[in-house]
Gaussian input, Z-matrix of N, CA and C with variables (Angstrom, degrees):
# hf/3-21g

backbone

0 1
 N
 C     1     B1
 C     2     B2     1     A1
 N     3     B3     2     A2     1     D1
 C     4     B4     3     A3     2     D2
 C     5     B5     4     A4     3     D3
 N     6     B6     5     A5     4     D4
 C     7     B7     6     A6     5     D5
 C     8     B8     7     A7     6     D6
 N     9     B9     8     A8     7     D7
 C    10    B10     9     A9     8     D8
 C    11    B11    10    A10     9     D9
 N    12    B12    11    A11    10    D10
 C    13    B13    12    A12    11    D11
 C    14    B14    13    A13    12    D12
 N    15    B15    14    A14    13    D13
 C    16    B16    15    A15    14    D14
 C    17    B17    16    A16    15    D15
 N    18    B18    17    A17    16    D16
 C    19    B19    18    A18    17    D17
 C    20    B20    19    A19    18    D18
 N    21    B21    20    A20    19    D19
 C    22    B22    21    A21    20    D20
 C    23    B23    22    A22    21    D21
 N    24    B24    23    A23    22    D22
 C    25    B25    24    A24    23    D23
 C    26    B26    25    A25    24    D24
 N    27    B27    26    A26    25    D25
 C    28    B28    27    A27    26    D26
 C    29    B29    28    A28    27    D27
 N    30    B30    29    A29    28    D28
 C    31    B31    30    A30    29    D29
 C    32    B32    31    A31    30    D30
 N    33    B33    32    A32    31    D31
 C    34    B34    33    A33    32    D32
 C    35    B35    34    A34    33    D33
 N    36    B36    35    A35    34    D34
 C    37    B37    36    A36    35    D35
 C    38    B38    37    A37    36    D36
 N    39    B39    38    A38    37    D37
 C    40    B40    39    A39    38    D38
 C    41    B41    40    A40    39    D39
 N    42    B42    41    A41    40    D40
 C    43    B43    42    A42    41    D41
 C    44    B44    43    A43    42    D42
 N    45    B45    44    A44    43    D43
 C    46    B46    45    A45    44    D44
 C    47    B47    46    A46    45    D45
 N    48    B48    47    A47    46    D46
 C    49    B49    48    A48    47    D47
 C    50    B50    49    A49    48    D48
 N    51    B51    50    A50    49    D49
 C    52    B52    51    A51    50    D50
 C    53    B53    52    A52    51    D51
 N    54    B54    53    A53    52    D52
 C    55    B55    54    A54    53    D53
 C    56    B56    55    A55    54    D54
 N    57    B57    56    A56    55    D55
 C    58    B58    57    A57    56    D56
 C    59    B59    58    A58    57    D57
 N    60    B60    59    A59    58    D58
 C    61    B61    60    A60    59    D59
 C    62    B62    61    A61    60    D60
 N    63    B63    62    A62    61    D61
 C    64    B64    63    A63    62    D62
 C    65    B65    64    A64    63    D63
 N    66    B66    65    A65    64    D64
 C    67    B67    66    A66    65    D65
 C    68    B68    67    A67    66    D66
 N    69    B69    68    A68    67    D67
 C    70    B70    69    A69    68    D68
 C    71    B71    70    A70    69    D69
 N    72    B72    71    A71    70    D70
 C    73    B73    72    A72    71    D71
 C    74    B74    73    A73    72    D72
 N    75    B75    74    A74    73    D73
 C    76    B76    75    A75    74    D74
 C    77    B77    76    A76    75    D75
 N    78    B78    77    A77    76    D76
 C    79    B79    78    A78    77    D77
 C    80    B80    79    A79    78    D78
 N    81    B81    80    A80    79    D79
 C    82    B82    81    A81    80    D80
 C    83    B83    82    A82    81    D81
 N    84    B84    83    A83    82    D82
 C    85    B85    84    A84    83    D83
 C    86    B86    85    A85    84    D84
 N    87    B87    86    A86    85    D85
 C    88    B88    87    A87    86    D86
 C    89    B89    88    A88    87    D87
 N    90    B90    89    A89    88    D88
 C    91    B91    90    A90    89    D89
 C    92    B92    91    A91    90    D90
 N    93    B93    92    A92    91    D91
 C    94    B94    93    A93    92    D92
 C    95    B95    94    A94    93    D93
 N    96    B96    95    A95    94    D94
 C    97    B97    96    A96    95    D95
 C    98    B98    97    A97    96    D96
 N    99    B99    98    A98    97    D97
 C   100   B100    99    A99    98    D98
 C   101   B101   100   A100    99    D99
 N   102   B102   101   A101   100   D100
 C   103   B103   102   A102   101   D101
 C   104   B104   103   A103   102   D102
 N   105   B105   104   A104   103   D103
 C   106   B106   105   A105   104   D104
 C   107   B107   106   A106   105   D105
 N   108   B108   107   A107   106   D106
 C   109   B109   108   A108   107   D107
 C   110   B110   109   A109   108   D108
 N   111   B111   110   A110   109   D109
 C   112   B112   111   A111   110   D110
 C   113   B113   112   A112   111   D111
 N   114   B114   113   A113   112   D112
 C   115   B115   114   A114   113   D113
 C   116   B116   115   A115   114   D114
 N   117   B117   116   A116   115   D115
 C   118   B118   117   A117   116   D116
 C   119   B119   118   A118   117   D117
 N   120   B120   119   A119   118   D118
 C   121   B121   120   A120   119   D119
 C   122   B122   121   A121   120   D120
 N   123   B123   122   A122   121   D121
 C   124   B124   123   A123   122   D122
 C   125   B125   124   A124   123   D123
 N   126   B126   125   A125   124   D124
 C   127   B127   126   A126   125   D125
 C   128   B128   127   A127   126   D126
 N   129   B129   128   A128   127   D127
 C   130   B130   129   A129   128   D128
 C   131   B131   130   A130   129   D129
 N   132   B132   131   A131   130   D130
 C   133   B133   132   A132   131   D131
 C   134   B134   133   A133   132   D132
 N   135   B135   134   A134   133   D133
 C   136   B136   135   A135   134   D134
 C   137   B137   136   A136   135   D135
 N   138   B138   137   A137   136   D136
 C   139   B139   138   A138   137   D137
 C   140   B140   139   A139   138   D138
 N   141   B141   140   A140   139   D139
 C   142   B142   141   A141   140   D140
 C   143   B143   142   A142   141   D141
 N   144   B144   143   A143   142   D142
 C   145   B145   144   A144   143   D143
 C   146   B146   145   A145   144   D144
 N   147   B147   146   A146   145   D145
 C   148   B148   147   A147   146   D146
 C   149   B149   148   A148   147   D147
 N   150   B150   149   A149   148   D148
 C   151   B151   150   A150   149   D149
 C   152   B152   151   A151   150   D150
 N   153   B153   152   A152   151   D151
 C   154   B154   153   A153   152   D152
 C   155   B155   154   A154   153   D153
 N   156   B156   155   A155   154   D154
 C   157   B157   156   A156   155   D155
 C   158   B158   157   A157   156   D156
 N   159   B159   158   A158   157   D157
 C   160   B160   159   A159   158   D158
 C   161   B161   160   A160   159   D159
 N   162   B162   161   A161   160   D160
 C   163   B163   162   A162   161   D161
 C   164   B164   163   A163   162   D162
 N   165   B165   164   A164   163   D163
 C   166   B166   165   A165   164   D164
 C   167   B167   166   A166   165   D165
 N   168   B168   167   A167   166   D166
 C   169   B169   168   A168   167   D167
 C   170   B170   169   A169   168   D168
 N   171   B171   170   A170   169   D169
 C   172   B172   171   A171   170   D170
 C   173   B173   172   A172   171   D171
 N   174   B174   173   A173   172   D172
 C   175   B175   174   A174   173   D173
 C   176   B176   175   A175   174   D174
 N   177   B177   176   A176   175   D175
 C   178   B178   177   A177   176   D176
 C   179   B179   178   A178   177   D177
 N   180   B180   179   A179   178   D178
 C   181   B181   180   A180   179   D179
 C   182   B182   181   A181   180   D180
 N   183   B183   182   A182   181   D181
 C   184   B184   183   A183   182   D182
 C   185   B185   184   A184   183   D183
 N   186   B186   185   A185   184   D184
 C   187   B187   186   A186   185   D185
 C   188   B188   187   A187   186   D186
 N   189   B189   188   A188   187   D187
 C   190   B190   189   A189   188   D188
 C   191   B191   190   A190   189   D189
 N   192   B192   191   A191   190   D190
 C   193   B193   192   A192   191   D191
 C   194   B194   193   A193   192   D192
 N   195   B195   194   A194   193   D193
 C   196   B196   195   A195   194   D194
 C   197   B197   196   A196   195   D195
 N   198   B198   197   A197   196   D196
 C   199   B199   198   A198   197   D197
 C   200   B200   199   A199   198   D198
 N   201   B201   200   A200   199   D199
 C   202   B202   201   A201   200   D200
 C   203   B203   202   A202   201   D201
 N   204   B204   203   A203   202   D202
 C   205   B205   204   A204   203   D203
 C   206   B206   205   A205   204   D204
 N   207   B207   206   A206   205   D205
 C   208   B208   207   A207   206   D206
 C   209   B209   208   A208   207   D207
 N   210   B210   209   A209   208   D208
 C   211   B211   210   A210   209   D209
 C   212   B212   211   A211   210   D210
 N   213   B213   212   A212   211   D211
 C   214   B214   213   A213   212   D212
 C   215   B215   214   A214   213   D213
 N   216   B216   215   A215   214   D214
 C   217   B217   216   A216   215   D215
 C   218   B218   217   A217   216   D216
 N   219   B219   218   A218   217   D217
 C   220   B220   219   A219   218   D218
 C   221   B221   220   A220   219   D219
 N   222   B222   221   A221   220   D220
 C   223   B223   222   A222   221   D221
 C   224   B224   223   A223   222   D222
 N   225   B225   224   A224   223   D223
 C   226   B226   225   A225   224   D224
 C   227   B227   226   A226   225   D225
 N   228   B228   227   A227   226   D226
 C   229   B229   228   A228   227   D227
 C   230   B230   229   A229   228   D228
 N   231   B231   230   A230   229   D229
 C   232   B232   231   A231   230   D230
 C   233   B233   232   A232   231   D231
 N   234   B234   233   A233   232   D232
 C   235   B235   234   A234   233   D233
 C   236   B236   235   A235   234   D234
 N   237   B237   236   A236   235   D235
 C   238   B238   237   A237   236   D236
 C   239   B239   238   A238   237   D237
 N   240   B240   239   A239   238   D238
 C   241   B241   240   A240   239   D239
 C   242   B242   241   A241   240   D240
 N   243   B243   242   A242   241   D241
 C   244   B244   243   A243   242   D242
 C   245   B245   244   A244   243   D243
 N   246   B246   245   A245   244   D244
 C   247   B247   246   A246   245   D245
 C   248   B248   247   A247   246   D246
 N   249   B249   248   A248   247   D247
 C   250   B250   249   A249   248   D248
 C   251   B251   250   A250   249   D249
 N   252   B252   251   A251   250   D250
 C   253   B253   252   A252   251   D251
 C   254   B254   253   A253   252   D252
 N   255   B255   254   A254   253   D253
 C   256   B256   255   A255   254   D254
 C   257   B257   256   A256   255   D255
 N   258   B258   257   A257   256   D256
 C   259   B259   258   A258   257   D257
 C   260   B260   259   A259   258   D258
 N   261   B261   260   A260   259   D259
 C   262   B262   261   A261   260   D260
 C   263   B263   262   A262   261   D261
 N   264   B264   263   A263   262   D262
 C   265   B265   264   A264   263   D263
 C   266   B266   265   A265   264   D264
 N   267   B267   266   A266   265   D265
 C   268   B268   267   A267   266   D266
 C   269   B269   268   A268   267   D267
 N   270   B270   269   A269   268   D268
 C   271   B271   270   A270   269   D269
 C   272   B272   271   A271   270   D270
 N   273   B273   272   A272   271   D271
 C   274   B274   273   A273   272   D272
 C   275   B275   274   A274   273   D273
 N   276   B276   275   A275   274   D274
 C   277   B277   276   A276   275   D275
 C   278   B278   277   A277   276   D276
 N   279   B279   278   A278   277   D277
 C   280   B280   279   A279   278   D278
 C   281   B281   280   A280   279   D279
 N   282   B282   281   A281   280   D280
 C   283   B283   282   A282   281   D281
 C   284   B284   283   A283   282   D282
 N   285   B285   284   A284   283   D283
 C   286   B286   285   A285   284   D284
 C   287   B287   286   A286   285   D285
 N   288   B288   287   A287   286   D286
 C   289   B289   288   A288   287   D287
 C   290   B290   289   A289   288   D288
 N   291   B291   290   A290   289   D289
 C   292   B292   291   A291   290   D290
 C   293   B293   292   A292   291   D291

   B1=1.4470
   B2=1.5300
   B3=1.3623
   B4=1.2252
   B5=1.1950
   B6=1.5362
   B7=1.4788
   B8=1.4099
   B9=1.1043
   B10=2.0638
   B11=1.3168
   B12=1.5479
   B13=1.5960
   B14=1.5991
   B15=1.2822
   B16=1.7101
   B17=1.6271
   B18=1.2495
   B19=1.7546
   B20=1.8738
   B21=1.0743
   B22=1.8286
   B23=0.9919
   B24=1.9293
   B25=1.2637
   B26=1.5608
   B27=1.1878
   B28=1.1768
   B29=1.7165
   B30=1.6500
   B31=1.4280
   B32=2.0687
   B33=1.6346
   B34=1.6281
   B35=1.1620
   B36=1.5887
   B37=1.2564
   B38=1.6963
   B39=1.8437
   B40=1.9772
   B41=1.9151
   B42=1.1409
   B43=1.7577
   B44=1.2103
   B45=1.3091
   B46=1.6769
   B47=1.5079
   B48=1.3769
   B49=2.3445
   B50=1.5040
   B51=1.6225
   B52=1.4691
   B53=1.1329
   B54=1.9835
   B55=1.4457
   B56=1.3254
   B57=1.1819
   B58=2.0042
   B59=1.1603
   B60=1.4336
   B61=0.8471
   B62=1.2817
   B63=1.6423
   B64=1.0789
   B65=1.5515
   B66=1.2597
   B67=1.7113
   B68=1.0949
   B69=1.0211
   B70=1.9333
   B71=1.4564
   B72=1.6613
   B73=1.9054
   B74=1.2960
   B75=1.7278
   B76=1.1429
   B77=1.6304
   B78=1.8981
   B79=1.7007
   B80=1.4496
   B81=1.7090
   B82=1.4522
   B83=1.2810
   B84=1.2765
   B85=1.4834
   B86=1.9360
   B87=1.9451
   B88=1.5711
   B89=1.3748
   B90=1.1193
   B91=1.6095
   B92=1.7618
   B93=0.8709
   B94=1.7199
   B95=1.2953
   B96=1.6818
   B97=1.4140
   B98=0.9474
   B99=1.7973
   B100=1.7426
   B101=1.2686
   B102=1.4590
   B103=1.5589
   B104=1.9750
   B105=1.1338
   B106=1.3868
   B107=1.4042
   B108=1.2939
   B109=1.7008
   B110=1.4746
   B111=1.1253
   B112=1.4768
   B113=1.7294
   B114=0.8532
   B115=1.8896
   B116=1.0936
   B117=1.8650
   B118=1.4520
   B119=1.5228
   B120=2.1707
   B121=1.7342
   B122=1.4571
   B123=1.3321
   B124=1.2605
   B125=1.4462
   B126=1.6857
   B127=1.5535
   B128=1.8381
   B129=1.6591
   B130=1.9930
   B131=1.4015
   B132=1.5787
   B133=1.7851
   B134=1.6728
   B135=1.4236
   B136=1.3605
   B137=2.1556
   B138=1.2966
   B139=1.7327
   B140=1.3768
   B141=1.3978
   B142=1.7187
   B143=1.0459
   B144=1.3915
   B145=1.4205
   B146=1.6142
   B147=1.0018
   B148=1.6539
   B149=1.5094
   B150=1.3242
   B151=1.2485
   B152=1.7112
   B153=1.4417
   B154=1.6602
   B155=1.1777
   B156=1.3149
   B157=1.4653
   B158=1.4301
   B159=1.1670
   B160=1.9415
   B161=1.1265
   B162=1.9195
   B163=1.5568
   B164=1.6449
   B165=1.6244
   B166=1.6038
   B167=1.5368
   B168=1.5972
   B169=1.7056
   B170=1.4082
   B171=1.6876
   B172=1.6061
   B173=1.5594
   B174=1.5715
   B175=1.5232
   B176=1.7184
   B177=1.3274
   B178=1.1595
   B179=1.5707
   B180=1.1588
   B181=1.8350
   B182=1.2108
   B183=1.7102
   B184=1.3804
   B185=1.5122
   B186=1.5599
   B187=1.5644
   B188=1.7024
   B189=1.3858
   B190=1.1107
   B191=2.0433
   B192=1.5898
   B193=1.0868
   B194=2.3198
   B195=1.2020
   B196=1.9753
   B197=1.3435
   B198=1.4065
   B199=1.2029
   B200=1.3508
   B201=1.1218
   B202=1.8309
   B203=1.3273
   B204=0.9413
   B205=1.7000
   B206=1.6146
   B207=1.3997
   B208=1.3672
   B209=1.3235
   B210=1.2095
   B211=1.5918
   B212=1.6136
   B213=1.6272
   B214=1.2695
   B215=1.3058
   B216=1.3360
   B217=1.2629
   B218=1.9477
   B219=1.3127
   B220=1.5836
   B221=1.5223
   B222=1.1081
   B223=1.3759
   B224=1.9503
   B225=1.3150
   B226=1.3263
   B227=1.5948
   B228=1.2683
   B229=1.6016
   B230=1.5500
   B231=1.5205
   B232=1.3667
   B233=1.8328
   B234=1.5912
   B235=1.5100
   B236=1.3170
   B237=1.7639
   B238=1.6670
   B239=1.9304
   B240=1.5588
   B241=1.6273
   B242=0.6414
   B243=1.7692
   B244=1.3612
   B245=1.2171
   B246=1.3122
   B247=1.1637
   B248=1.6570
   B249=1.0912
   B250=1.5071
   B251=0.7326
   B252=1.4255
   B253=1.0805
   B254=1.9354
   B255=1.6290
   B256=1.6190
   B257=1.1662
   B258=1.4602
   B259=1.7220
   B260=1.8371
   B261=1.6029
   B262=1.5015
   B263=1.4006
   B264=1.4731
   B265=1.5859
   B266=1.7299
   B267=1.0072
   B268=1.1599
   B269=1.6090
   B270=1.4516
   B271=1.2473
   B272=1.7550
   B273=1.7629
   B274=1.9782
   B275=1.8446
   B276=1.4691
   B277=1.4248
   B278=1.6011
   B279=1.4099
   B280=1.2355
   B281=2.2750
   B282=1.4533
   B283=1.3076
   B284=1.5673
   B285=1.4225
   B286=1.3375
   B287=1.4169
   B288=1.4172
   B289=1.1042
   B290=2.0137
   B291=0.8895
   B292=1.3570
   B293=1.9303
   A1=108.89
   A2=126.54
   A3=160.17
   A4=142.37
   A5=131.66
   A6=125.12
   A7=110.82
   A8=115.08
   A9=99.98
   A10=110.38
   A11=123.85
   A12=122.05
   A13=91.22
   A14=112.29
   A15=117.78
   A16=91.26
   A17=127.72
   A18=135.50
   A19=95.92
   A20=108.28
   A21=90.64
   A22=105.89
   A23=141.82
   A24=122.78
   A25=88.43
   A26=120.29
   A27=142.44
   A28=103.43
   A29=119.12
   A30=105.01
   A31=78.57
   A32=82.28
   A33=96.44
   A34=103.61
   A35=123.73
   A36=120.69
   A37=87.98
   A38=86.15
   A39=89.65
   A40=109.26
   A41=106.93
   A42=128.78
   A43=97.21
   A44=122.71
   A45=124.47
   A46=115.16
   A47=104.50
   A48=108.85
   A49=75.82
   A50=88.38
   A51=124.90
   A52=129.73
   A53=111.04
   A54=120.06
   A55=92.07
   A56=100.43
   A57=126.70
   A58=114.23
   A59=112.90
   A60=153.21
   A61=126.67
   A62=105.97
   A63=128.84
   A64=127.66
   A65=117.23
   A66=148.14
   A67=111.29
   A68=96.55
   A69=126.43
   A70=104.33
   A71=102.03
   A72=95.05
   A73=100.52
   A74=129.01
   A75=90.08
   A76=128.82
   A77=105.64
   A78=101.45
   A79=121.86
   A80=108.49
   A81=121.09
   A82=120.05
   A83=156.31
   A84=145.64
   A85=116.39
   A86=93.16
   A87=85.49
   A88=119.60
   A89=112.74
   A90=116.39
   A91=114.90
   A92=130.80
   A93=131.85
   A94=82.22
   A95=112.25
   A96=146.86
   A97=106.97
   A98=112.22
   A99=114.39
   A100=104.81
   A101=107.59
   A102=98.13
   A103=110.13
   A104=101.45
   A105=101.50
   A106=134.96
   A107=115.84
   A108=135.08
   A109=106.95
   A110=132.26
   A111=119.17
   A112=95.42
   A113=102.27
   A114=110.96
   A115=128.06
   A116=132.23
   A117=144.46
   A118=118.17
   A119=92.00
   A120=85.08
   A121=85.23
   A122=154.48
   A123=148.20
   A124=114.67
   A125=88.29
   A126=96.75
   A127=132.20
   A128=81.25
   A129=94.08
   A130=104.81
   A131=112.71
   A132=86.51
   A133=134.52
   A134=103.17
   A135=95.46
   A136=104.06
   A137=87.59
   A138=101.63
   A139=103.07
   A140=114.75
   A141=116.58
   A142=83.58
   A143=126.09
   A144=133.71
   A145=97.22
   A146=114.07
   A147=135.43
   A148=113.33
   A149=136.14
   A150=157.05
   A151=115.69
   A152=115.32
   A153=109.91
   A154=113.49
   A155=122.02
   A156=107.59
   A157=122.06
   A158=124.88
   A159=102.39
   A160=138.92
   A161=105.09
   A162=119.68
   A163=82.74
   A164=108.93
   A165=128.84
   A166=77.78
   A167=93.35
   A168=115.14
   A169=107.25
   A170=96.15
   A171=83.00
   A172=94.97
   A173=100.40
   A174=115.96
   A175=103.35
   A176=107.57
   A177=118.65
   A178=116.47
   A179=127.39
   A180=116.20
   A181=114.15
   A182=99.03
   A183=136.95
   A184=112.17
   A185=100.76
   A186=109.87
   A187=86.39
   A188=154.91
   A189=147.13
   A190=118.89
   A191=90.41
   A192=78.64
   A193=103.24
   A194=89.76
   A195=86.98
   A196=89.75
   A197=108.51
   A198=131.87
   A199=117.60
   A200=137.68
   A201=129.05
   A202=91.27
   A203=116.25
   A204=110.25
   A205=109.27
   A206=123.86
   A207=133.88
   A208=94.32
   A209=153.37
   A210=154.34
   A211=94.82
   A212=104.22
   A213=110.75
   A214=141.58
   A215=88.56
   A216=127.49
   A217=126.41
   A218=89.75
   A219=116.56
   A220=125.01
   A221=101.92
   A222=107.19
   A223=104.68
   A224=106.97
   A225=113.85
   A226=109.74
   A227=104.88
   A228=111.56
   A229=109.87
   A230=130.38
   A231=95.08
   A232=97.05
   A233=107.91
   A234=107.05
   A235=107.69
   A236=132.97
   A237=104.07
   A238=98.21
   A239=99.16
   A240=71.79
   A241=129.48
   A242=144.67
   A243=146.68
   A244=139.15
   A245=106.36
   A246=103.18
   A247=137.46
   A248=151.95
   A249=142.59
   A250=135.52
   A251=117.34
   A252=137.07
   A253=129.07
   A254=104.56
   A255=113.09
   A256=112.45
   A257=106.90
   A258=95.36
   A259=95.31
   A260=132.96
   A261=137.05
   A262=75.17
   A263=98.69
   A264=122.21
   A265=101.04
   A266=138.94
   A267=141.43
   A268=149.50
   A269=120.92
   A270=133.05
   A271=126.09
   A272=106.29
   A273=79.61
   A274=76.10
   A275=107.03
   A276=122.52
   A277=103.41
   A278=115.62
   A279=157.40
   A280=91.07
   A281=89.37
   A282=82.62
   A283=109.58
   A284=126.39
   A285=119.47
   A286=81.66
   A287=116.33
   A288=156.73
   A289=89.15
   A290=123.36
   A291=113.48
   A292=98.46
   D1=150.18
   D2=-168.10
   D3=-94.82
   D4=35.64
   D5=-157.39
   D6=-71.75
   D7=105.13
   D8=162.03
   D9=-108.21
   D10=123.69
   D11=174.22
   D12=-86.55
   D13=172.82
   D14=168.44
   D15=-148.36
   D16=-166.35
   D17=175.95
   D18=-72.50
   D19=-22.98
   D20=-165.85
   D21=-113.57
   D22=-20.26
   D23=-155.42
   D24=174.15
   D25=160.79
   D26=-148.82
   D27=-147.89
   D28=154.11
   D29=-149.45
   D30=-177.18
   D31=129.00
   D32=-179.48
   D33=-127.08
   D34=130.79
   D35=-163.25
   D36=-149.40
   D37=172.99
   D38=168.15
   D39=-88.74
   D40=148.93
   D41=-173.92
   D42=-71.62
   D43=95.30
   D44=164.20
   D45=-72.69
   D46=120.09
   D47=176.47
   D48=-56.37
   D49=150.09
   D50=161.35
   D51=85.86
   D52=-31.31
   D53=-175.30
   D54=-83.64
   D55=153.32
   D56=139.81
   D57=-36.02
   D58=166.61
   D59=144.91
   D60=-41.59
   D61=-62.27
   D62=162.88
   D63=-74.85
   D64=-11.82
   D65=163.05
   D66=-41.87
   D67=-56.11
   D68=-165.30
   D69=-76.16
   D70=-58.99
   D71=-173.47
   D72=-60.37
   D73=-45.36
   D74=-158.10
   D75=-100.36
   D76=15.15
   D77=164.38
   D78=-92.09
   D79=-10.35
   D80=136.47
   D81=-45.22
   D82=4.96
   D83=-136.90
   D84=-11.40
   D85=54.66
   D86=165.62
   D87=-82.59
   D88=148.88
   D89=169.68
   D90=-53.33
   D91=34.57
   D92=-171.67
   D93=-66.26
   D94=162.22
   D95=153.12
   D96=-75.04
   D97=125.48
   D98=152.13
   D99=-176.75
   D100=147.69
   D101=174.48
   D102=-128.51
   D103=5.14
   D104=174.80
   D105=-134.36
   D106=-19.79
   D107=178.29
   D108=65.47
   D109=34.74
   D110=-163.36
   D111=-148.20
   D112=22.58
   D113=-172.76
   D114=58.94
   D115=-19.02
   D116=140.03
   D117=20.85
   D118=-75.43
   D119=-142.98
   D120=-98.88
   D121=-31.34
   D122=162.00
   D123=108.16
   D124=10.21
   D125=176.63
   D126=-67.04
   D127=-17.10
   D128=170.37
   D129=-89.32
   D130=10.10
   D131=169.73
   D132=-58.82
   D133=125.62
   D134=-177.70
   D135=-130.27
   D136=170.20
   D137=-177.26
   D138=-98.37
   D139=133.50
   D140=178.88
   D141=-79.63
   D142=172.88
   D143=167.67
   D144=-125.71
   D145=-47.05
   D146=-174.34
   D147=-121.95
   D148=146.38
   D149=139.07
   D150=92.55
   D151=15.12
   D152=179.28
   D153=-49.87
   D154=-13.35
   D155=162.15
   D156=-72.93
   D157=-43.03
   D158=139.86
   D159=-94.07
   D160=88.56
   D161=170.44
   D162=-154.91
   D163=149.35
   D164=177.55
   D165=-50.10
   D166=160.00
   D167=156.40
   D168=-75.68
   D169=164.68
   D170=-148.19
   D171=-109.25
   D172=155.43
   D173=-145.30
   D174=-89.16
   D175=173.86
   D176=173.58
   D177=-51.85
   D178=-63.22
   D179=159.72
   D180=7.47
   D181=-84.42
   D182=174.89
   D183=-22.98
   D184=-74.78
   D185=-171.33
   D186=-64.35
   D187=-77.27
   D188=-155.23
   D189=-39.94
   D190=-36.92
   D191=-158.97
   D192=-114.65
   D193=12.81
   D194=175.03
   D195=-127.48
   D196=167.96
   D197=179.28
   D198=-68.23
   D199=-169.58
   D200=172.43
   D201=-103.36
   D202=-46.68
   D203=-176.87
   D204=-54.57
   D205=-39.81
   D206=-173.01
   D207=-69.57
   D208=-16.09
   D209=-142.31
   D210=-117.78
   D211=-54.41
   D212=166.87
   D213=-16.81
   D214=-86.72
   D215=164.17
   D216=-45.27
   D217=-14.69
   D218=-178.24
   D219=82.04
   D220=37.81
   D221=-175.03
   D222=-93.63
   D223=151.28
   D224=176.43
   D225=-147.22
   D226=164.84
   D227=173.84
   D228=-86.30
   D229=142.88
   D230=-154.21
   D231=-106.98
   D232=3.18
   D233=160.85
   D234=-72.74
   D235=-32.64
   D236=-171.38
   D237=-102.36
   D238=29.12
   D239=166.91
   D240=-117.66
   D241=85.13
   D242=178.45
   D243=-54.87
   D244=136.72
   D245=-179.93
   D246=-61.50
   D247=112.31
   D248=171.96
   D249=-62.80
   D250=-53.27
   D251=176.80
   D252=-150.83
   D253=134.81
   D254=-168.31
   D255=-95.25
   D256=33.68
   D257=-170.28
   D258=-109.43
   D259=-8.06
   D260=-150.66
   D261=-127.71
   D262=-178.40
   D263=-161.46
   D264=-115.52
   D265=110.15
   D266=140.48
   D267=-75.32
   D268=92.72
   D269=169.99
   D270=-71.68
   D271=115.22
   D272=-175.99
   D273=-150.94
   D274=143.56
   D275=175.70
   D276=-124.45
   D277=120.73
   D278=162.37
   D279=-31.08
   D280=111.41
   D281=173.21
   D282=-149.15
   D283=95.22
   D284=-157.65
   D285=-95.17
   D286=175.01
   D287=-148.61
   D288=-109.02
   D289=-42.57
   D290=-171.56
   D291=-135.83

């Protein structure tokens, strides 16, 4: 299972292997932040709340472009974070920077 919060509305779906994060919000038509899909502008950063143990480790983008503390803390980009696996529960809220 699938939680994505965004600023307006919130949306529970099944965890597709392979897609994003950002995959998901947007054939859901969630309102997520982003303006590039390529990990750049960091505008899909979002906070797992639940399940980073099923999402890929997180990629070079990632490490290039958040802080270590932001990584920490559980934050991810939500274009490089893929999914692994649909069998665990995943929680992640849409948190851009601006």
């Amino acid at each position: 299972m699938l939680e994505l919060k965004s600023r307006t509305r919130s949306i529970t779906v099944e965890a597709e292997e392979g897609f994003t994060l950002l995959d998901a919000a947007i054939k859901h038509n969630l309102d997520w932040a982003f303006s590039c899909t390529r990990g750049t502008c960091a505008r899909c950063r979002c906070l797992i709340e639940e399940g980073a143990e099923f999402l890929e480790e997180v990629t070079d983008e990632e490490w290039d472009r958040l802080e270590p503390q932001e990584l920490e803390e559980g934050y991810r980009l939500g274009c490089q974070a893929v999914i692994k696996s649909g069998s665990g529960s995943i929680k992640a809220v849409n948190r851009p920077y601006f």
